[in-house]
VEXLODREN-976307 format. One line per 2 residues: number of its first residue (from 0); their letters; for each residue x, y, z of N, C-alpha, C. Coordinates in Angstrom, 3 decimals, m for minus. Layout:
! residues N
NUM	A	X Y Z X Y Z X Y Z  ...
! end
This chain:
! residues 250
0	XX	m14.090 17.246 m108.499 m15.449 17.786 m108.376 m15.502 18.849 m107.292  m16.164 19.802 m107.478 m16.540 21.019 m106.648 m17.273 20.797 m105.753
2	XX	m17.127 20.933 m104.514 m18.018 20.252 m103.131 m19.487 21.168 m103.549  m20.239 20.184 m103.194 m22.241 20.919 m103.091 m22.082 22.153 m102.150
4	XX	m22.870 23.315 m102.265 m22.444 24.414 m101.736 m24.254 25.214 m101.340  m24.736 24.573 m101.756 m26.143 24.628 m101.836 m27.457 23.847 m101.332
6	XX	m27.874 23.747 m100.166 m28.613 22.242 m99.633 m30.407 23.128 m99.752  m30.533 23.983 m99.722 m31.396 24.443 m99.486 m32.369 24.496 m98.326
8	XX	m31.207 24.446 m97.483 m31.856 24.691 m96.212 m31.215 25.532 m95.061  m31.985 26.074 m94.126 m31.047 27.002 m93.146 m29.795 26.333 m92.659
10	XX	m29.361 25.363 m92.677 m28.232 25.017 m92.340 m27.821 23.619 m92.934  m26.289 23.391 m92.706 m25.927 22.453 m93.396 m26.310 21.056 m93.203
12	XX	m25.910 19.773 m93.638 m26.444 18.589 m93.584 m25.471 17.853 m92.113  m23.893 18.738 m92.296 m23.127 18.166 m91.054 m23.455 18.863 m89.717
14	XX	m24.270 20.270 m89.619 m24.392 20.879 m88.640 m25.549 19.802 m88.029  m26.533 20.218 m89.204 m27.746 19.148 m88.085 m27.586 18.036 m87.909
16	XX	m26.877 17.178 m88.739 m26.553 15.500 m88.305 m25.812 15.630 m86.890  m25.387 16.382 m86.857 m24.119 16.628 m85.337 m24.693 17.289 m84.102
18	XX	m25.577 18.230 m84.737 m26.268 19.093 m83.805 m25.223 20.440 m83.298  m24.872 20.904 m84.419 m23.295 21.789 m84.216 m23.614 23.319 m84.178
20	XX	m24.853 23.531 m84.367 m25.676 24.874 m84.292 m25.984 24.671 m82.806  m26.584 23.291 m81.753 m27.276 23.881 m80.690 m25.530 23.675 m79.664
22	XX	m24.810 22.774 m79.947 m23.428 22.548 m79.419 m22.650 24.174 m78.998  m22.760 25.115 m80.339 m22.354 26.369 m79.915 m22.895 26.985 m79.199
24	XX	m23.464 26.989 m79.138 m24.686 27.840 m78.133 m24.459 27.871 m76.162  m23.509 26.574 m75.516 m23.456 26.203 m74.953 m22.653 26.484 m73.853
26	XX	m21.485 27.156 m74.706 m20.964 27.997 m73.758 m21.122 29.214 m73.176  m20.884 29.274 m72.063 m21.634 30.740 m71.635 m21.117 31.153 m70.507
28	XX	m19.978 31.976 m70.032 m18.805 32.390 m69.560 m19.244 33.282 m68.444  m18.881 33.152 m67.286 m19.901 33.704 m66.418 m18.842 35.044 m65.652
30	XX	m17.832 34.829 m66.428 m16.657 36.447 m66.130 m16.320 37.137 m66.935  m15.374 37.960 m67.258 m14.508 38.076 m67.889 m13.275 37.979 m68.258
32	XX	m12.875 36.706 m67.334 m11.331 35.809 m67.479 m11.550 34.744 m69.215  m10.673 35.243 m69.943 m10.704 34.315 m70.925 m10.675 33.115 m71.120
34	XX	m9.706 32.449 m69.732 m9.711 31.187 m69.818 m10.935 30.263 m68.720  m11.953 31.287 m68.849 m12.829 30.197 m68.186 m13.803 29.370 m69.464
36	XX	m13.619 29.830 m70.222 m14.492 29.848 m71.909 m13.670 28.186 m72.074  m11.793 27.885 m71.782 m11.707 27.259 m72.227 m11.793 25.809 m71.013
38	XX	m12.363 25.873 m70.008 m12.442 25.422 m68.683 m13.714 24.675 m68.875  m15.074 25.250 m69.815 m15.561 25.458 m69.740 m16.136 23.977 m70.749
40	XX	m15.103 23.984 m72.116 m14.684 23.357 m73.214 m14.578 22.257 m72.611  m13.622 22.118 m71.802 m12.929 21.074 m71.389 m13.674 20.083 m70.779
42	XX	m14.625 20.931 m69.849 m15.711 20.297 m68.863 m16.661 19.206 m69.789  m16.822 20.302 m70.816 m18.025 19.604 m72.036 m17.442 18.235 m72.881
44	XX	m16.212 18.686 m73.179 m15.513 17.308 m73.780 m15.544 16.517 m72.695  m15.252 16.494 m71.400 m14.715 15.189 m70.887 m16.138 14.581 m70.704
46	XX	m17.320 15.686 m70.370 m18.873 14.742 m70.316 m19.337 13.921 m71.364  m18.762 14.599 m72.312 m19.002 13.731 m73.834 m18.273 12.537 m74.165
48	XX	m17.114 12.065 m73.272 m16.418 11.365 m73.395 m16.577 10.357 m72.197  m17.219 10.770 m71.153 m17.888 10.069 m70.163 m18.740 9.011 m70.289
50	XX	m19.226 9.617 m71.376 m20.977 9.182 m72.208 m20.386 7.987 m72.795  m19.515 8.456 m73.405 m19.221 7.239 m74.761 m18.623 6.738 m74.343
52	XX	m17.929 6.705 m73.393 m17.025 5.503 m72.162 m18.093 4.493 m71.628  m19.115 5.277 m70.693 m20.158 4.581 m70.353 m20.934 3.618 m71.387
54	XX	m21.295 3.922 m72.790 m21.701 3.123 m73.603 m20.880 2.122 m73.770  m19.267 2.219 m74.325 m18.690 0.960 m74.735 m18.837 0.673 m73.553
56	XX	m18.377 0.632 m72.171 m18.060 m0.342 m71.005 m19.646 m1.250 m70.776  m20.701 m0.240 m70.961 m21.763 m1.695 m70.609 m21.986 m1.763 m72.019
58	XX	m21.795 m1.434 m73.276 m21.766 m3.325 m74.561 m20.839 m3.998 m74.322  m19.536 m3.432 m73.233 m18.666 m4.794 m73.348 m19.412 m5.902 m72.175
60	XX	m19.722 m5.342 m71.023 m20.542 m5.929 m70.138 m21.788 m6.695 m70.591  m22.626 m6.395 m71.282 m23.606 m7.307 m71.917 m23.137 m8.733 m72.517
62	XX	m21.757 m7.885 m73.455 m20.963 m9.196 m74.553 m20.296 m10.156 m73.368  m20.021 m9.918 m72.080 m19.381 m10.695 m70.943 m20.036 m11.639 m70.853
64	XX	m21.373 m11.579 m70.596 m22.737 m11.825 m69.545 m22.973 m13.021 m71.099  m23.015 m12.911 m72.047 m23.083 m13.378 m72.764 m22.150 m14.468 m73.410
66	XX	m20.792 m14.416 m72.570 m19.817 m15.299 m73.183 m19.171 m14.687 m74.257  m19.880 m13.646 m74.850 m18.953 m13.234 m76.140 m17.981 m12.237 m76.234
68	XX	m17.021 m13.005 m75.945 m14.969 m12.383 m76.121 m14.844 m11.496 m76.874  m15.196 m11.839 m78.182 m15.152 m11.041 m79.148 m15.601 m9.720 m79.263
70	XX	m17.127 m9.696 m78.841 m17.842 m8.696 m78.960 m17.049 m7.920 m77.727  m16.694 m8.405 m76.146 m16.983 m7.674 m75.281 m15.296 m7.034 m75.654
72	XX	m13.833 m7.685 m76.239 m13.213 m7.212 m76.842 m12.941 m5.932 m78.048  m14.191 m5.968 m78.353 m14.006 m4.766 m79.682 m14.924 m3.870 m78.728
74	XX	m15.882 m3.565 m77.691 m16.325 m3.158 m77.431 m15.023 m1.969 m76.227  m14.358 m3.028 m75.675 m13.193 m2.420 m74.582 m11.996 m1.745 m75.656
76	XX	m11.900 m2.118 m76.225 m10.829 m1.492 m77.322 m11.048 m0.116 m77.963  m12.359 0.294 m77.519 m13.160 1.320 m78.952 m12.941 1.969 m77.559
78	XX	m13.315 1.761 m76.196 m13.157 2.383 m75.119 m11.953 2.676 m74.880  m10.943 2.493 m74.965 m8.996 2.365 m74.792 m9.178 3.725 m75.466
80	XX	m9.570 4.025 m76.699 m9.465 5.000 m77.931 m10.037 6.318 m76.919  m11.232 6.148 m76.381 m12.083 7.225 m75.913 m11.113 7.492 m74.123
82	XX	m10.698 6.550 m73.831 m9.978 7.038 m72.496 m8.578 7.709 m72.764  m7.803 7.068 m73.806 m6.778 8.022 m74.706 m6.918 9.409 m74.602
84	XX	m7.997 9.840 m75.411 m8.458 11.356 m75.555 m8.823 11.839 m74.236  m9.109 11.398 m73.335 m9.619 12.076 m72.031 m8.779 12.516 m71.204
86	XX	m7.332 11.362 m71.502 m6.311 11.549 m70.661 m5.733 13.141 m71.194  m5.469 13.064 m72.891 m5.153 14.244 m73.254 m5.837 15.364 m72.955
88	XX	m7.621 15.313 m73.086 m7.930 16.535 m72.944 m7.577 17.227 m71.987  m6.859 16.743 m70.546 m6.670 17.731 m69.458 m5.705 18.852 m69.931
90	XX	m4.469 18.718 m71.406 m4.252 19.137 m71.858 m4.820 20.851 m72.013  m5.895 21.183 m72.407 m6.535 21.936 m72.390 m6.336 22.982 m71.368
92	XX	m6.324 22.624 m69.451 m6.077 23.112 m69.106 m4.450 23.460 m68.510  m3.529 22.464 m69.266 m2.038 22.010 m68.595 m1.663 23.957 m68.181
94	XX	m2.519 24.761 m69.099 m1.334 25.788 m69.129 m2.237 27.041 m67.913  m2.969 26.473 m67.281 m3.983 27.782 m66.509 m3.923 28.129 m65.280
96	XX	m2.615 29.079 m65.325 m2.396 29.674 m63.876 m3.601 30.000 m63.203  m3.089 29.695 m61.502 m3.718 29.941 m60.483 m4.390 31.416 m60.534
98	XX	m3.953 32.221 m60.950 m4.410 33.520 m61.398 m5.457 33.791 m62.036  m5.407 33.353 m63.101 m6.413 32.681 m64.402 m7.228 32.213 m63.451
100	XX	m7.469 31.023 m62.752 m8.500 30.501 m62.502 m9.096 31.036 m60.850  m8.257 31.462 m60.733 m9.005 32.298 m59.240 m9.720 33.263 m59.750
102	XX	m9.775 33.902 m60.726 m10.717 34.643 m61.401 m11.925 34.525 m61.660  m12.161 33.376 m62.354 m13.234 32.952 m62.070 m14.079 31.518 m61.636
104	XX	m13.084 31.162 m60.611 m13.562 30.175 m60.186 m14.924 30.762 m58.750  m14.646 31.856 m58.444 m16.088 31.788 m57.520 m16.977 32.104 m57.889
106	XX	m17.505 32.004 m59.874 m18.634 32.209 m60.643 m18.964 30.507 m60.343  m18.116 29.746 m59.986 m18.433 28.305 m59.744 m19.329 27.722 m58.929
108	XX	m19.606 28.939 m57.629 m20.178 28.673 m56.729 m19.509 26.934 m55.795  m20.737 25.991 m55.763 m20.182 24.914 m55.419 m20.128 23.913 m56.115
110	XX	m19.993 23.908 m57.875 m20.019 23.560 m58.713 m18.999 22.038 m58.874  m18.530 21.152 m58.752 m17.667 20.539 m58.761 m17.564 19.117 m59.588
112	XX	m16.621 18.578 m60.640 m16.253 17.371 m61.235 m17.016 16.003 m60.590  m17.412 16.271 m58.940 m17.722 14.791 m58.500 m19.153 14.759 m58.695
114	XX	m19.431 15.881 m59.065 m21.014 15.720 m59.356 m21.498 15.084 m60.220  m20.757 14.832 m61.399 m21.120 14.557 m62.435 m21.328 13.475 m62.510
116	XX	m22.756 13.420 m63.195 m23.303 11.774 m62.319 m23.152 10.597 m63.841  m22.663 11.527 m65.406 m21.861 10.104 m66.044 m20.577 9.920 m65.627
118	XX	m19.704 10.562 m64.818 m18.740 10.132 m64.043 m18.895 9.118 m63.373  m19.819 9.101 m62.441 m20.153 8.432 m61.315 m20.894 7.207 m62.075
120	XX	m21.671 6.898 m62.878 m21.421 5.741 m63.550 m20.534 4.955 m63.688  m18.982 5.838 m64.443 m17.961 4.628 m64.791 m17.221 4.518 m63.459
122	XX	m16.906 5.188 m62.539 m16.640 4.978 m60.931 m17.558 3.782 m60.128  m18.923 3.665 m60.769 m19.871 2.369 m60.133 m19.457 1.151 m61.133
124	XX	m18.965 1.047 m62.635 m18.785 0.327 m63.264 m17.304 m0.401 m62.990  m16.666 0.565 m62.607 m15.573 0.370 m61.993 m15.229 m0.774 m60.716
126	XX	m16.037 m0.386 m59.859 m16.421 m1.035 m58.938 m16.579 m0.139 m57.500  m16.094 0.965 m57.548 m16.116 2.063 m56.853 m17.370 2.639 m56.465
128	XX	m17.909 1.423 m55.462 m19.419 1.961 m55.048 m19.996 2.821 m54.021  m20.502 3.811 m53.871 m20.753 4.597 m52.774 m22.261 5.136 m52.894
130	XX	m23.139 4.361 m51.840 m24.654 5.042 m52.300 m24.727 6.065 m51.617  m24.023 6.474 m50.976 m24.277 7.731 m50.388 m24.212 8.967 m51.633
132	XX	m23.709 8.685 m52.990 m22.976 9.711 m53.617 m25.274 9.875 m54.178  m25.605 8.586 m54.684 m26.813 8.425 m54.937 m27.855 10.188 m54.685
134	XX	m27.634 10.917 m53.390 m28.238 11.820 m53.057 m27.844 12.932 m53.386  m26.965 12.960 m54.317 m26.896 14.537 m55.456 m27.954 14.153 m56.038
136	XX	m28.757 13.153 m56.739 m29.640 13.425 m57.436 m30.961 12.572 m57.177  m31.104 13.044 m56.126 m32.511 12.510 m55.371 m33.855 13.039 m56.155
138	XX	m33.273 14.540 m56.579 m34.632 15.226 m56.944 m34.657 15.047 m58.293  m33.603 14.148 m59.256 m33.729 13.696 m60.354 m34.040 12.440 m60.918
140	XX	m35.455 11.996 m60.518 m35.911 10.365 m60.806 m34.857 9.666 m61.524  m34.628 10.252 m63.093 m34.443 9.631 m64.159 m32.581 9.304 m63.965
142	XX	m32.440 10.055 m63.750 m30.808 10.179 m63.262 m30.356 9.440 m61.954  m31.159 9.268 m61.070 m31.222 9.078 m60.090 m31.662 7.411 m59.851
144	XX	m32.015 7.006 m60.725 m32.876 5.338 m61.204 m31.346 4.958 m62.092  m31.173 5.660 m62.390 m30.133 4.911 m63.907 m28.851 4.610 m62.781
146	XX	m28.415 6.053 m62.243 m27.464 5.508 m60.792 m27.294 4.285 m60.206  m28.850 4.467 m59.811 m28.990 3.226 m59.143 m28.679 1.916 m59.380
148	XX	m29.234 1.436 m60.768 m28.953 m0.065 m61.430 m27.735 0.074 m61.963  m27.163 1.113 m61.803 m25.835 1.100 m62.190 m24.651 0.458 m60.594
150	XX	m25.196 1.355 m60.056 m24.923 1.099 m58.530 m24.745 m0.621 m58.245  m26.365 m1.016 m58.213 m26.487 m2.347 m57.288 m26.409 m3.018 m58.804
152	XX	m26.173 m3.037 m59.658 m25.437 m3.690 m60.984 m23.751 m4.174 m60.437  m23.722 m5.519 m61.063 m22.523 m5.888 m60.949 m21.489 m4.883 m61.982
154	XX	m20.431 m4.807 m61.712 m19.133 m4.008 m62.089 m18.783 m4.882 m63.049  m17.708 m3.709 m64.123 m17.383 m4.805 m65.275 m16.228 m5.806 m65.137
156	XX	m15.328 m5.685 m63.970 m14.548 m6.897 m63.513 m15.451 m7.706 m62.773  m16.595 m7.456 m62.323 m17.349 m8.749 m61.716 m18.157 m9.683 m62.857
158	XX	m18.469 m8.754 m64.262 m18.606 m9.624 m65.077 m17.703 m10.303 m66.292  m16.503 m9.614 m65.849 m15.119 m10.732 m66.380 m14.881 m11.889 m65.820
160	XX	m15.019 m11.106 m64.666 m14.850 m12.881 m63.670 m16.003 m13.672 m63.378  m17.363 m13.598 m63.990 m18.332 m14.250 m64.405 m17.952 m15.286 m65.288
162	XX	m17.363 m14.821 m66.512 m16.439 m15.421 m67.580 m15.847 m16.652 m66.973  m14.910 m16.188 m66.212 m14.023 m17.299 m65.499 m15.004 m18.007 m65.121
164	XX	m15.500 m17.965 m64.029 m16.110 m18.715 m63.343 m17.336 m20.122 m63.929  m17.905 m19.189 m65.145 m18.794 m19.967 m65.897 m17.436 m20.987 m66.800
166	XX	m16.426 m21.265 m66.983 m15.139 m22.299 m67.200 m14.236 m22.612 m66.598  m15.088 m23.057 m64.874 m14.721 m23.890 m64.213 m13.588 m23.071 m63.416
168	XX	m13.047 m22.002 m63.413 m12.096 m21.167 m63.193 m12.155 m19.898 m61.872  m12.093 m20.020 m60.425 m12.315 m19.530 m59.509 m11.213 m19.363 m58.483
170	XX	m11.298 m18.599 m57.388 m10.123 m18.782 m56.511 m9.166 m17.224 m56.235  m8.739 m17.234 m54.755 m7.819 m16.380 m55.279 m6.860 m15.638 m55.966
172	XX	m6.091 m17.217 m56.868 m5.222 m17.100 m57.845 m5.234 m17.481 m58.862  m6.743 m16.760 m59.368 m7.582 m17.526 m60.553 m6.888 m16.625 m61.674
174	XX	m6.358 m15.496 m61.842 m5.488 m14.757 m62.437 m4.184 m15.425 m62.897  m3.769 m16.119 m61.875 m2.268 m16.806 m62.267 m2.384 m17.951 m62.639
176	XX	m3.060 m18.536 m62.548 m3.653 m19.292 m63.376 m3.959 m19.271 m64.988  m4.979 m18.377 m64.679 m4.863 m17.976 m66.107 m4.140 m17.236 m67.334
178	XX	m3.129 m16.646 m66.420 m1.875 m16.478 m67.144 m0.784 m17.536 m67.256  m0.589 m18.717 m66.514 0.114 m19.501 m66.451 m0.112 m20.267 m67.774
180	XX	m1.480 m21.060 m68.032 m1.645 m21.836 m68.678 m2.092 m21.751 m70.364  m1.368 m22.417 m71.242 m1.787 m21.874 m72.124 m3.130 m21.606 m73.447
182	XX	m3.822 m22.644 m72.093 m5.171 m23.126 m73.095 m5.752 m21.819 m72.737  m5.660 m21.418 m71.326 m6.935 m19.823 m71.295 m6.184 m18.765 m71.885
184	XX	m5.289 m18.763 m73.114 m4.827 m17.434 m73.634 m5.815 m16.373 m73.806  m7.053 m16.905 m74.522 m8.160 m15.747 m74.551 m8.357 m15.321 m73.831
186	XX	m8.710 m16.019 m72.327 m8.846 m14.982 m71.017 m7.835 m14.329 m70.098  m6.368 m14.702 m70.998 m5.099 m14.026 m70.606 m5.549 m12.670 m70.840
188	XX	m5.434 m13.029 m72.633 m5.831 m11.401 m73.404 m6.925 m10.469 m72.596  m7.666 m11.239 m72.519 m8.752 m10.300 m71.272 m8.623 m9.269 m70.399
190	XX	m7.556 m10.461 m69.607 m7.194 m9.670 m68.830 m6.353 m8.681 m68.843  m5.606 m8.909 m69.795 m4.363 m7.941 m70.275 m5.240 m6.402 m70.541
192	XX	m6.130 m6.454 m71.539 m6.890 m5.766 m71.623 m7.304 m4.762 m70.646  m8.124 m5.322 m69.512 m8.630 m4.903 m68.210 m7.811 m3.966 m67.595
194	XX	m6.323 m4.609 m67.443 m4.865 m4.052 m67.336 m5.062 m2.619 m68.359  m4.933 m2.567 m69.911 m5.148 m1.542 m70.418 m6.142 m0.552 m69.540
196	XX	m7.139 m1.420 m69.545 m8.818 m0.109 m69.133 m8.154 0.692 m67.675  m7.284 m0.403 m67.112 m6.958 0.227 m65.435 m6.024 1.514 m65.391
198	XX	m5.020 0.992 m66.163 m3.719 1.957 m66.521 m4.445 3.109 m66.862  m5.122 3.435 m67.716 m5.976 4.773 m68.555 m6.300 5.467 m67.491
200	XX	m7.403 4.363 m66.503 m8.174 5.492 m65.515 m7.106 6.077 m64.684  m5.828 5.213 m64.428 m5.545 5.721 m63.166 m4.448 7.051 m63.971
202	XX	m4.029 7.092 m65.366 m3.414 8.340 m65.661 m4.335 9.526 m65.711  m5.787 9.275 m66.179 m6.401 10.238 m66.132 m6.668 10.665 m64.803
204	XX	m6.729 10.087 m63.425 m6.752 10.471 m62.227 m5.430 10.769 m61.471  m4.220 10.633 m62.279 m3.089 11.309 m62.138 m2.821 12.701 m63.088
206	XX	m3.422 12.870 m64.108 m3.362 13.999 m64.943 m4.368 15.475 m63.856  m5.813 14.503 m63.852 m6.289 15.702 m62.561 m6.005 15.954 m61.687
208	XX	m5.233 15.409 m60.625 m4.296 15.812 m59.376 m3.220 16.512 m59.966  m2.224 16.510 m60.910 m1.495 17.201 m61.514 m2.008 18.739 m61.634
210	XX	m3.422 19.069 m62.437 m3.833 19.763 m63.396 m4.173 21.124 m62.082  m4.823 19.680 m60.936 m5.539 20.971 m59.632 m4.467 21.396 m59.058
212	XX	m3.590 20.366 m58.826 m2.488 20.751 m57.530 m1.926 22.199 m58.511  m1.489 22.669 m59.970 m1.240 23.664 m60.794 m1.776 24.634 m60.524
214	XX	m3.055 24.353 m60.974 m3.827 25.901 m60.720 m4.821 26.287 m59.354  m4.407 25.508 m59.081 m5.230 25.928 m57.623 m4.468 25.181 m56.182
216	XX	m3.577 24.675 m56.226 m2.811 24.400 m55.063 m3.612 23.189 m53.728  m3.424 23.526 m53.243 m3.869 22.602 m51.894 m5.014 23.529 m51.403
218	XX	m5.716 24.305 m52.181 m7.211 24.659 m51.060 m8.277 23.603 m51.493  m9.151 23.951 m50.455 m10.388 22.783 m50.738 m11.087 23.352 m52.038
220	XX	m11.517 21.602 m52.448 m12.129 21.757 m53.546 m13.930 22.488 m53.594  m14.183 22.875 m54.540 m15.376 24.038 m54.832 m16.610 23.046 m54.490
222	XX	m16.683 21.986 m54.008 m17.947 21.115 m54.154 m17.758 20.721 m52.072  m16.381 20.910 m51.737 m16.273 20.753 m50.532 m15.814 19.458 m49.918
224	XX	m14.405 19.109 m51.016 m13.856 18.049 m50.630 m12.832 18.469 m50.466  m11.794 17.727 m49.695 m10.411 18.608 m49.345 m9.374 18.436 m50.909
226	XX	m9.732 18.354 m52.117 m9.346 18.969 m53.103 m8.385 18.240 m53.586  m6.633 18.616 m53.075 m5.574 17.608 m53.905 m5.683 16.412 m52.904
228	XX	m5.776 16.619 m51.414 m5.299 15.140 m50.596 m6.440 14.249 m51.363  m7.599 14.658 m51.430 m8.766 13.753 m52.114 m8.411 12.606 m53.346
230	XX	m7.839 13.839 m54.247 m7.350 13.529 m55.829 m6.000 12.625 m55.482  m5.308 12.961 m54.969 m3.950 12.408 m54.539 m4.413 10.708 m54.398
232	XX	m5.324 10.926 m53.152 m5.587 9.113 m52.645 m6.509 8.381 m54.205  m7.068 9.415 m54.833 m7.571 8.399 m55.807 m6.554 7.686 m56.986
234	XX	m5.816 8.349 m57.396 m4.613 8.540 m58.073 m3.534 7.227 m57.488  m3.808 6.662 m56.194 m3.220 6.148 m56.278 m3.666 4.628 m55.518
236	XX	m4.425 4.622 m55.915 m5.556 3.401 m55.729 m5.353 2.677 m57.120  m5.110 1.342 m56.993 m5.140 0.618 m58.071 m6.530 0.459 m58.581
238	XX	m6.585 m0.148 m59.899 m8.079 m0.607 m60.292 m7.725 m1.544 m60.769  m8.872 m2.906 m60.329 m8.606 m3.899 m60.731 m7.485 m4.450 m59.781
240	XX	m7.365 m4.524 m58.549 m6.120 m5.116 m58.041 m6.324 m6.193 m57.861  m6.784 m7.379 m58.322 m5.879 m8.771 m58.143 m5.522 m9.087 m59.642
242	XX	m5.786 m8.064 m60.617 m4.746 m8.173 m61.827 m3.517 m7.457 m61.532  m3.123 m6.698 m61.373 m1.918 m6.364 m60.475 m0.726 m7.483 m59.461
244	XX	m1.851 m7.308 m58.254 m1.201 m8.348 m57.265 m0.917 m9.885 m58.057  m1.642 m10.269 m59.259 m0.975 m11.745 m60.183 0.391 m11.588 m60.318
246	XX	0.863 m10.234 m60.553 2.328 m10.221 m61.147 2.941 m10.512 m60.397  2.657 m10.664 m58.801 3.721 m11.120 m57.705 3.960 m12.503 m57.612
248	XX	3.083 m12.962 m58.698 3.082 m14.365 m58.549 3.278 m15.324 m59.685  3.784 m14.575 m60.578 4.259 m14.949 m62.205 6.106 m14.600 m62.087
! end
């Protein structure tokens, strides 16, 4: 059969279901260095991927709070998929000499990655709390409220280990434990899991120390943080460390 070619309307049925008419529109290149167009791309994918990180991590958090494995399992798994792609997209910029981006990086002004406040969500979900960060968006109620209960909201390893705890299961070496024995296999898998979610963040925070230390070297970063030493110490911060520190004890 011959695809429909005809809807009778100004645009197609996949543009507006997607919103792929106002999506183009979006970029808007503030030099004439070519590769800020694709800098630019990159920025937009990883916010979009921020988003949908942030969604699965609190339905898996709800399905926690709730007891349900299952749910909060298919919920972290669909997230594995979306941190996959994020790690790759730095891709995008693997190839953008310092040249390239000194060009137009002072159309950036003080523009910078830590601003980004669905970032700073999965960094509070994480457990990575800082209310001081709260005052980038003081003058934004709505943004600025959602922060917040995100903020003084328990983290999604504090509601894994809710899990535990609601089956009798607590302690410093409540991990080895639960890898030891074989009745809590489900909350082995859990954790194994968690292990997945940790590994992801910390390549994608090794891919951006990679990506800056490339094209822009050791100067301070555009928002006014000291740039790679910053990226460097995050990169190498565990997440999730007393799933980690268990293995010293298995």
């Amino acid at each position: 059969m011959e695809p429909r070619l005809d809807f009778g309307e100004p645009t197609t049925p996949y543009a507006a279901y997607a919103g792929i008419d106002a999506l183009h529109t979006l970029q808007n290149p503030r030099s004439k260095e070519p590769t800020e167009r694709t800098f630019i791309v990159a920025t937009q994918v990883m916010e979009l991927l921020f988003g949908q990180l942030r969604e699965e991590w609190t339905l898996a958090q709800h399905a926690l709070r709730a007891d349900d494995l299952a749910g909060a399992t298919a919920a972290l798994r669909r997230g594995l998929g979306v941190q996959e792609v994020l790690v790759s997209s730095w891709e995008l910029l693997a190839t953008m000499t310092p040249v390239e981006f000194s060009a137009f990086r002072p159309y950036l002004g003080e523009a910078s990655g830590f601003q980004s406040y669905t970032y700073l969500h999965l960094e509070f979900l994480l457990g990575n709390k800082n209310e001081r960060l709260l005052n980038l968006y003081a003058g934004h109620p709505r943004i600025h409220a959602e922060l917040a209960a995100t903020l003084h909201g328990p983290s999604l390893y504090e509601d894994a280990m809710g899990v535990l705890e609601r089956r009798g299961l607590s302690g410093p070496d409540v991990w080895v434990e639960v890898y030891s024995k074989p009745e809590h296999r489900e909350l082995a898998l859990l954790g194994e899991l968690l292990l997945d979610v940790a590994e992801r963040v910390t390549r994608w925070r090794q891919r951006h120390f990679s990506s800056v230390k490339r094209t822009m070297g050791a100067k301070p970063g555009t928002g006014g943080s000291s740039g790679l030493s910053w990226l460097r110490k995050a990169a190498e911060e565990d997440v999730f460390p007393d799933l980690w520190s268990a293995r010293n004890a298995l």
